[in-house]
C-alpha positions in Angstrom: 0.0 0.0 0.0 1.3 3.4 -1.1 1.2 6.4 1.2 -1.3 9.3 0.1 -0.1 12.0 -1.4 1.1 14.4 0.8 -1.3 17.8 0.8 0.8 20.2 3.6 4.1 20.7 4.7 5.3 17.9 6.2 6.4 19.8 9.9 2.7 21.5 10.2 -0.1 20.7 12.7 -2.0 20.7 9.4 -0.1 17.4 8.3 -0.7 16.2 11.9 -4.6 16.3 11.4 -4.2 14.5 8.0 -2.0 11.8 9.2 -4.2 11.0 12.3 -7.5 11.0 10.0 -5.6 8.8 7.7 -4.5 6.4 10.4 -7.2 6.1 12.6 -11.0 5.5 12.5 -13.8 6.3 15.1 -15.7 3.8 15.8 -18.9 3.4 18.3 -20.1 0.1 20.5 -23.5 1.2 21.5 -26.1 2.9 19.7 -25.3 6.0 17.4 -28.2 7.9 19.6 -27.3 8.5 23.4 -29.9 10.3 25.3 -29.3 11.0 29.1 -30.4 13.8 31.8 -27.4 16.2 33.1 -28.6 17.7 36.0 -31.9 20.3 34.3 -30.4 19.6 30.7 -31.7 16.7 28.1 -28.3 16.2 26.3 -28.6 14.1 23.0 -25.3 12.7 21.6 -25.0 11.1 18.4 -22.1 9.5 17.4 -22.7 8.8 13.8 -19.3 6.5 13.4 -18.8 3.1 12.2 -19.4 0.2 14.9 -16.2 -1.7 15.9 -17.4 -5.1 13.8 -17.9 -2.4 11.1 -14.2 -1.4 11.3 -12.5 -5.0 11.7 -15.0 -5.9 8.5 -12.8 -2.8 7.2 -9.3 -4.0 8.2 -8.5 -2.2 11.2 -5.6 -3.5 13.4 -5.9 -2.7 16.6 -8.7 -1.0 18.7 -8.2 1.8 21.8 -11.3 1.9 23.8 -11.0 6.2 24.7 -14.7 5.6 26.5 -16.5 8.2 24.5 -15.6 5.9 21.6 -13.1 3.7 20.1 -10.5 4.0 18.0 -9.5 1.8 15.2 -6.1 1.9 13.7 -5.9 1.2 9.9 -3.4 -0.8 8.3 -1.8 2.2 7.0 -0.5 3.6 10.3 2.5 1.6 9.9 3.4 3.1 6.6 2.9 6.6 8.2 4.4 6.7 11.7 7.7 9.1 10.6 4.7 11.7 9.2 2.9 11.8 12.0 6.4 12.0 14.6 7.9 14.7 12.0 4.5 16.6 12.3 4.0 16.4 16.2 7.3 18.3 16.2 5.1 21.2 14.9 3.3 21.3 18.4 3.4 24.6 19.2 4.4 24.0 23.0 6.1 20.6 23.3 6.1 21.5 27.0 2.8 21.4 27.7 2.6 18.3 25.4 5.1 16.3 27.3 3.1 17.5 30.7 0.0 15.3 29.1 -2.8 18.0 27.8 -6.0 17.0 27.6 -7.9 16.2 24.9 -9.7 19.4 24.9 -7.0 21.4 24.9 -5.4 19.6 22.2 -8.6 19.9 20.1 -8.0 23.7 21.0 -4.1 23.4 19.5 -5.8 21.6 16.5 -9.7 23.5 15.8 -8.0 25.5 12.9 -7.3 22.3 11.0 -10.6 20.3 11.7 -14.1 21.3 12.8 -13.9 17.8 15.0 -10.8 18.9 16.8 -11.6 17.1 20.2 -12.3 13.8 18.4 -9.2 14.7 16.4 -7.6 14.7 19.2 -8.7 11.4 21.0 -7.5 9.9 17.8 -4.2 11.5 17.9 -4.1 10.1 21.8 -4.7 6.5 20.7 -2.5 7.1 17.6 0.7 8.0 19.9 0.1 5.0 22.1 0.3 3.1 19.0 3.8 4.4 17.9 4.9 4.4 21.6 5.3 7.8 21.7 3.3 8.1 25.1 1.0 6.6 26.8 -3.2 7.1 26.0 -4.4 7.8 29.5 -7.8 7.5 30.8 -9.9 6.8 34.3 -10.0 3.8 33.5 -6.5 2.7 32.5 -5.6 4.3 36.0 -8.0 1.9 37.5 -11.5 3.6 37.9 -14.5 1.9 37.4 -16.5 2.7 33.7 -19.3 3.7 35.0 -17.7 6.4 36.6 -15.1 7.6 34.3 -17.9 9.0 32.6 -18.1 12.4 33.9 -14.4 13.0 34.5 -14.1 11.8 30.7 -16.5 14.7 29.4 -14.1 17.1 31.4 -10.8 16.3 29.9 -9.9 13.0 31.4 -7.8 12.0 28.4 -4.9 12.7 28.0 -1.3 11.6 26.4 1.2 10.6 29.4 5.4 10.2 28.9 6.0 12.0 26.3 9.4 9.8 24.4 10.5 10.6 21.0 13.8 12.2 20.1 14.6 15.9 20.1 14.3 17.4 16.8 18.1 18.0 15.4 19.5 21.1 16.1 20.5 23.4 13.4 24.2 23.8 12.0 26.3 26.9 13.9 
């Protein structure tokens, strides 16, 4: 399988977006529908993905279960894992990236490139863990039961952890 052709610079947070939406797939386990009661608010969410059999029927390779969804790798994140670590180096605070953002404030790093930022994001989480560049980090990896990881998931509680690929290479004197 060839790689895509490469649409922006290949050190850009624009690149970043296109290699996670090229590597990674969201995929639901319940119904697309959710409807629950949050305090005086009806809140409807629809997550209008793919189910997980959908995506293994599709070739995935591996799934990451981010609670709000899942995330399927596609075969082709093999082929792309130098894009996607050349791109991160675009972060504009590596800092705060190696200091485990959440995913909101990653989808706020990444909203100019994608109207789904956030879920962007998550992706990008799973897609790190993948490539070993850190570790996808949730309530319930840290040992929390599901059924209440729920709320502190809606807040932010995903985030990367350990931050470990090289430094980018300085520049000649």
């Amino acid at each position: 399988m060839s790689v895509p052709f490469k649409i922006h610079e290949p050190r850009s947070l624009a690149r970043l977006v296109e290699v996670v939406l090229m590597a990674t797939v969201p995929l639901r386990t319940g119904p697309s529908k959710e409807v629950r009661q949050e305090g005086d608010v009806r809140v409807e969410e629809v997550m209008d993905f793919p189910t997980v059999a959908q995506g293994i029927e599709h070739g995935i390779t591996k799934t990451y279960d981010m609670l709000i969804f899942q995330v399927g790798i596609m075969p082709i994140a093999d082929e792309v894992k130098a894009d996607f670590i050349e791109a991160l180096r675009a972060y504009p605070d590596m800092g705060r990236l190696a200091g485990g953002p959440s995913y909101i404030e990653l989808g706020a790093v990444l909203s100019e490139y994608d109207d789904q930022a956030q879920q962007v994001a998550i992706q990008m989480i799973a897609l790190g863990d993948y490539y070993d560049v850190w570790k996808a980090v949730t309530p319930v990896t840290l040992g929390m039961a599901r059924e209440g990881a729920a709320k502190m998931v809606r807040s932010g509680f995903i985030m990367p952890v350990g931050l470990k690929f090289p430094a980018p290479e300085s520049a000649p004197a």
